[in-house]
TITORMAR-147178 format. One line per field, with one value per residue (C-alpha): x, y, z; residue in three letters; residue number from 0. Coordinates in Angstrom, 2 decimals, always signed. Each point is the difference from the previous one (the first is absolute). Layout:
BEGIN
east <- [X,...]
north <- [Y,...]
up <- [Z,...]
residu <- [ala,...]
num <- [NUM,...]
% end
This chain:
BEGIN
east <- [+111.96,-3.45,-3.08,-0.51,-2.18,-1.57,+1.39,-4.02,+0.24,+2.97,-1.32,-3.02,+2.34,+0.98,-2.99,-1.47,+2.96,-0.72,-3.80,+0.85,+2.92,+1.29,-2.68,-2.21,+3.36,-0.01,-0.22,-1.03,+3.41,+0.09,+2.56,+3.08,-1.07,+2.56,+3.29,+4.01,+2.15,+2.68,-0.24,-2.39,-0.82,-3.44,-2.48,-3.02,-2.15,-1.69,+3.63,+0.84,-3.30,-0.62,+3.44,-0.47,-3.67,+1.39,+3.82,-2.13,-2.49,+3.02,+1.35,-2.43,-0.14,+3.74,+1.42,+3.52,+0.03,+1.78,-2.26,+1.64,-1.98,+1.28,-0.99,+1.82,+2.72,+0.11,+0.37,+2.09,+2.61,+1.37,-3.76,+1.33,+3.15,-2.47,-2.23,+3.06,+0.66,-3.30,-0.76,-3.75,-1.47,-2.13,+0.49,-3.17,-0.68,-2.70,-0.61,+2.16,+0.24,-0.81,+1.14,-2.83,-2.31,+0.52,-0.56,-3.22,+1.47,-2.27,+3.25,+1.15,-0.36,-0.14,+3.16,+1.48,+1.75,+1.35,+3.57,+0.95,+3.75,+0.79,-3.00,-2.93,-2.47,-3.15,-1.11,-2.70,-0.70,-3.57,-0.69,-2.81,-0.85,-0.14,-1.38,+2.57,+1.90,+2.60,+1.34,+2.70,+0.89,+3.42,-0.75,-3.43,+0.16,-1.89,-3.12,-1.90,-3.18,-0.27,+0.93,+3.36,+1.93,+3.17,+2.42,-1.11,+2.04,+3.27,-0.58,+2.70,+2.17,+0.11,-2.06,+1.32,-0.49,+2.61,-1.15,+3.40,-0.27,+3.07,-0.52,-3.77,-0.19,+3.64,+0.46,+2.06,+1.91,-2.61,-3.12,-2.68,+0.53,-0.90,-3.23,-0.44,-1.74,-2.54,+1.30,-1.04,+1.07,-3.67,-1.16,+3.59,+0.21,-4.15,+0.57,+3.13,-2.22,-2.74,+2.21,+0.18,+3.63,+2.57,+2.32,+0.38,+3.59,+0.62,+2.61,-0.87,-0.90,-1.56,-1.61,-3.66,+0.33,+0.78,-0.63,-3.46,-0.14,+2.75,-1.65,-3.46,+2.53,+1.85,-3.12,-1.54,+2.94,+1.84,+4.15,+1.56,+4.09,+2.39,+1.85,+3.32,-1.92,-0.78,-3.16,-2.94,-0.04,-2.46,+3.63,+2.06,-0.13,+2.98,-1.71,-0.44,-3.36,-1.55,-3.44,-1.17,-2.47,+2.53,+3.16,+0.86,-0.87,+1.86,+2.95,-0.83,+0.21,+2.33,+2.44,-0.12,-0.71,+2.19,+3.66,-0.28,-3.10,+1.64,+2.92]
north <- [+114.11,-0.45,+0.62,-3.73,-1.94,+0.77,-2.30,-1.59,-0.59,-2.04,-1.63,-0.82,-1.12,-3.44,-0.49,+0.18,-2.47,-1.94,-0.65,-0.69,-1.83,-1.63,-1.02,-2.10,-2.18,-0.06,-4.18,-0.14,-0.16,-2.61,-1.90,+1.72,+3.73,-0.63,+0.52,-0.93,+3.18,-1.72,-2.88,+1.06,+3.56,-0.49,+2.60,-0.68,+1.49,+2.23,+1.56,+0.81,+0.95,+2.32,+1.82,+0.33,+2.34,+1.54,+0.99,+0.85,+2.60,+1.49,+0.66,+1.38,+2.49,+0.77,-0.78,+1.54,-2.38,-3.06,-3.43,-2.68,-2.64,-3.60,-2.06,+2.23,+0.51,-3.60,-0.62,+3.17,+0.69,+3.21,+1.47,+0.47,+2.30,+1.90,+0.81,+0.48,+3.20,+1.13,+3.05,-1.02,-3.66,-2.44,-3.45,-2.67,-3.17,-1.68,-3.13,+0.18,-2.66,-2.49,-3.11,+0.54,+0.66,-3.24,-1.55,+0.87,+3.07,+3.04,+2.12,+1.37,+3.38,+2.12,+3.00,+3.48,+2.74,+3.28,+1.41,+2.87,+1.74,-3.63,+0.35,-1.72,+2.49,-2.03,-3.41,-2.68,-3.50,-1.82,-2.88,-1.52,-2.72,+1.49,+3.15,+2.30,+2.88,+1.71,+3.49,+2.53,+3.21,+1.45,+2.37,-0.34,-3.34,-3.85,-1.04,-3.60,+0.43,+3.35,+0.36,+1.95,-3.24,+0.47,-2.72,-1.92,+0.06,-2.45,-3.04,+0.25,-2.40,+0.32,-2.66,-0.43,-2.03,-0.92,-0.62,-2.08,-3.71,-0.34,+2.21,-0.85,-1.15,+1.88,+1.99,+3.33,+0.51,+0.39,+0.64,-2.81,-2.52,+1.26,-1.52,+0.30,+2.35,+0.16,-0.92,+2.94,+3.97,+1.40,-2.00,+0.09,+3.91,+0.48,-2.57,+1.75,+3.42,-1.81,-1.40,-4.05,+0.73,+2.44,-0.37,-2.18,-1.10,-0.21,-2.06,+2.17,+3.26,+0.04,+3.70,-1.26,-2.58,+2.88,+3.98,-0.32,-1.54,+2.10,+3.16,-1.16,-0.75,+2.75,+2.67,-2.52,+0.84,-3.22,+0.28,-2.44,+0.10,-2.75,-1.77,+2.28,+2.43,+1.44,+1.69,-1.47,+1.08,-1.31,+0.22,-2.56,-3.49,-1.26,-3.04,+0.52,+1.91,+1.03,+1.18,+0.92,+1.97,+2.44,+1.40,-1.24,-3.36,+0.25,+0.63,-2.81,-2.74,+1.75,-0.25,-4.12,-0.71,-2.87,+1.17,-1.77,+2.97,+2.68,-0.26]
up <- [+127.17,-0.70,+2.97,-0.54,+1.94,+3.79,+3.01,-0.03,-4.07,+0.50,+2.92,-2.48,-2.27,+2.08,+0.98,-3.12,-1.75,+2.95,-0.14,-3.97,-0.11,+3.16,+2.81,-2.97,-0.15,+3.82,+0.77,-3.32,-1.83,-3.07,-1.15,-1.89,+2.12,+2.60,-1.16,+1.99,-1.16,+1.82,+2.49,+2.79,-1.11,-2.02,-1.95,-1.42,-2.87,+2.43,+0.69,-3.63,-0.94,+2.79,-0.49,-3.78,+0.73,+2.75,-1.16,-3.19,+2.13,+1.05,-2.52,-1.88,+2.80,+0.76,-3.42,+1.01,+3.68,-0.12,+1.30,+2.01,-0.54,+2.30,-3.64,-2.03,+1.79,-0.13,-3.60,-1.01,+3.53,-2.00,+0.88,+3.88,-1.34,-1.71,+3.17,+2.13,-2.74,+0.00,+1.99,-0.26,+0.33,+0.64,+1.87,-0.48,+1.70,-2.28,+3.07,+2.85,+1.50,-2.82,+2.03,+2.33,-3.23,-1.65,+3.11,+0.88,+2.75,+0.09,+1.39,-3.03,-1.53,-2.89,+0.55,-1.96,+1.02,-1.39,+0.22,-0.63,+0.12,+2.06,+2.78,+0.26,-0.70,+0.01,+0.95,-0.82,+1.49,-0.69,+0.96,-1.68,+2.38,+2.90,-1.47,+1.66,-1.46,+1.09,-1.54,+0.72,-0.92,+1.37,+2.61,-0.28,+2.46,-0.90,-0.69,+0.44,-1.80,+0.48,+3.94,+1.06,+1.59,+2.22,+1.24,+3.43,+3.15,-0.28,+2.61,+3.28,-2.41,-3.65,-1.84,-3.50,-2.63,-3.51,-3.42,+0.75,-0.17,+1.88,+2.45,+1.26,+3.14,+0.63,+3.19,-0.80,+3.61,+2.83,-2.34,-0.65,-2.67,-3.35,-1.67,-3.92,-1.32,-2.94,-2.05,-2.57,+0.86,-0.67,+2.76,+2.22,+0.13,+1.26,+2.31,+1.82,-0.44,+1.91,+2.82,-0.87,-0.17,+1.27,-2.66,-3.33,-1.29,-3.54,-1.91,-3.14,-1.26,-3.58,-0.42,-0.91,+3.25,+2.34,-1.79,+1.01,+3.98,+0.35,+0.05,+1.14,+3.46,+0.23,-0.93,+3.01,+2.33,-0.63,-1.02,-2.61,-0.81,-0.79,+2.28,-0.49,+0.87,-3.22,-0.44,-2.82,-2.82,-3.18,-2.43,+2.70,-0.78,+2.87,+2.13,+4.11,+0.22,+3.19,+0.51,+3.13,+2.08,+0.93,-0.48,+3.66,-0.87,-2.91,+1.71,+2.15,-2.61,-1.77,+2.37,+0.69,-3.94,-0.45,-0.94,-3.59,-0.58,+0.91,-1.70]
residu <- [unk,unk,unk,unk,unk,unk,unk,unk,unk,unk,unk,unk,unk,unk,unk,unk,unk,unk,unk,unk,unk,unk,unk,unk,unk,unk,unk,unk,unk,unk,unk,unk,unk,unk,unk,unk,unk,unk,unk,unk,unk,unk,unk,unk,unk,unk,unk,unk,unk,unk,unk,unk,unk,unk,unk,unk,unk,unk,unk,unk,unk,unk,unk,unk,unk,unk,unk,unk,unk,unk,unk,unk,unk,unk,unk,unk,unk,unk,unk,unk,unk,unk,unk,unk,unk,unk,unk,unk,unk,unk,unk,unk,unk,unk,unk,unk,unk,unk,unk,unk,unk,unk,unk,unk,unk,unk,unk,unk,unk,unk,unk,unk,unk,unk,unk,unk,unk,unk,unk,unk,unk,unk,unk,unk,unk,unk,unk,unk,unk,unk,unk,unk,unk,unk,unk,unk,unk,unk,unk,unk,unk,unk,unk,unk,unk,unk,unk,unk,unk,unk,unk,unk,unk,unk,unk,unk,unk,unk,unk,unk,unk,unk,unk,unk,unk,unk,unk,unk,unk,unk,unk,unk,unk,unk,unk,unk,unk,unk,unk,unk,unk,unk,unk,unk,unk,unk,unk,unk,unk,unk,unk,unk,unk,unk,unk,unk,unk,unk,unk,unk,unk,unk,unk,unk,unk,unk,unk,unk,unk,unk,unk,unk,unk,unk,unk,unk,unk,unk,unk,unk,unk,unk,unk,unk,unk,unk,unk,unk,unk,unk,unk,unk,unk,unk,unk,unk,unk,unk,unk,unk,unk,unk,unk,unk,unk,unk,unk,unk,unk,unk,unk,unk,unk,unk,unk,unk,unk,unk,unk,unk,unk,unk,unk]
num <- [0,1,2,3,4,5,6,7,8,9,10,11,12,13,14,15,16,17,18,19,20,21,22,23,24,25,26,27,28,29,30,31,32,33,34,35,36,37,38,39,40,41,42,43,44,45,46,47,48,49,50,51,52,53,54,55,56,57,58,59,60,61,62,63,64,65,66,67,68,69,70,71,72,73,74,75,76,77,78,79,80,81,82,83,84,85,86,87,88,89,90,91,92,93,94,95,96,97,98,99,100,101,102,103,104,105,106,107,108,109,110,111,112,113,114,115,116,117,118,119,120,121,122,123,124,125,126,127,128,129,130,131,132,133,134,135,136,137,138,139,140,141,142,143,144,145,146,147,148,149,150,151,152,153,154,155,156,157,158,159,160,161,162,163,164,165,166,167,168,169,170,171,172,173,174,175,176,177,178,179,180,181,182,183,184,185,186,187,188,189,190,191,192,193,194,195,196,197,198,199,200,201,202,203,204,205,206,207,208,209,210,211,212,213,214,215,216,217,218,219,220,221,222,223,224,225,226,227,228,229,230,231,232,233,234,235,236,237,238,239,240,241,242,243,244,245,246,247,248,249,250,251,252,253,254,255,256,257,258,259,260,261,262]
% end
């Protein structure tokens, strides 16, 4: 393996991509740049184009890793059995979050993280409209723009919130009703770090959606496991996905999941 790039060179990276490529089509999107993969699941030229420079950074600079990029893996599926082989990798999130892009939303983000041997080794999330970014390095804790950030205290009840349609506003046993979150990881996974949540729900698990957040929680003190109670890992792609501020409240939601997401 090469020496590669430094944790702050990558962070460069996105925002570099970003300040060239994605926030000057911010509300500023023409027609033909927004783009229906499949009915309700849109990317934009800002997406592509921001995955092509950064998968392409990478790769210059790890030429034997493997990048999961969300766009490629869209138009070639065989790219995700490749990554789940690889013993070292990349996942990239060009714009995550692109529903609230095209629509004007400044929650979105800019997201990569390393793997190595099937951990998350590193993490980056910038987002370029709020000017915030968060980094991780396994065992060396989480960053917001430079400041060591840990997990906040849980409220007396756990308040969640579901990237779930059909679970917002559900009430799991005696615990409040479930709001939605985010609506975009890079802006879900800071949010539970800084205490507007106590734990986020997840229908899904695509690697670039959750290798990154996932560390920057657990190097913050947070927990995150499926609802059968296995563990996270960056090469699992089974739906039911539980982070939370703890590994208490973990067990806590775990435990009245709905018996259809356990299962």
């Amino acid at each position: 393996m090469t020496s590669g790039l430094s944790t702050t060179a990558i962070l460069h990276l996105l925002q570099e991509v970003a300040a060239e490529l994605v926030t000057p089509r911010f509300r500023a999107l023409r027609d033909g740049e927004i783009i229906e993969k499949r009915p309700g699941d849109l990317v934009t030229v800002a997406d592509r184009e921001a995955e092509v420079a950064i998968t392409a950074a990478l790769q210059a600079a790890y030429p034997e890793a493997v990048v999961l990029g969300e766009e490629a893996y869209a138009a070639d599926p065989r790219l995700m059995d490749t990554y789940l082989a690889a013993e070292h990798a990349f996942t990239v999130d060009p714009v995550d979050g692109t529903r609230n892009f095209v629509h004007g939303s400044p929650d979105h983000a800019l997201m990569a993280a390393e793997i190595l041997g099937g951990q998350v080794t590193r993490a980056w999330i910038w987002q370029p409209e709020h000017g915030v970014a968060w980094v991780a390095e396994r065992g060396h804790g989480a960053t917001c723009n430079g400041d060591q950030r840990w997990v906040q205290a849980a409220h007396a009840l756990p308040a969640g919130a579901t990237s779930m349609w059909s679970l917002r506003g559900e009430a799991l046993g005696d615990l409040p009703p479930m709001r939605l979150s985010w609506a975009c990881c890079g802006i879900d996974y800071p949010r539970l770090v800084e205490g507007a949540a106590d734990y986020v729900f997840y229908s899904k698990s695509h690697p670039w959606d959750h290798a990154p957040g996932s560390l920057i929680l657990t190097e913050a003190g947070g927990a995150i496991g499926f609802t059968d109670g296995t563990p996270y890992s960056p090469k699992l792609t089974r739906p039911g996905l539980i982070a939370a501020v703890s590994e208490e409240i973990y067990a806590t939601v775990r435990a009245r999941a709905p018996r259809r997401l356990r299962d």
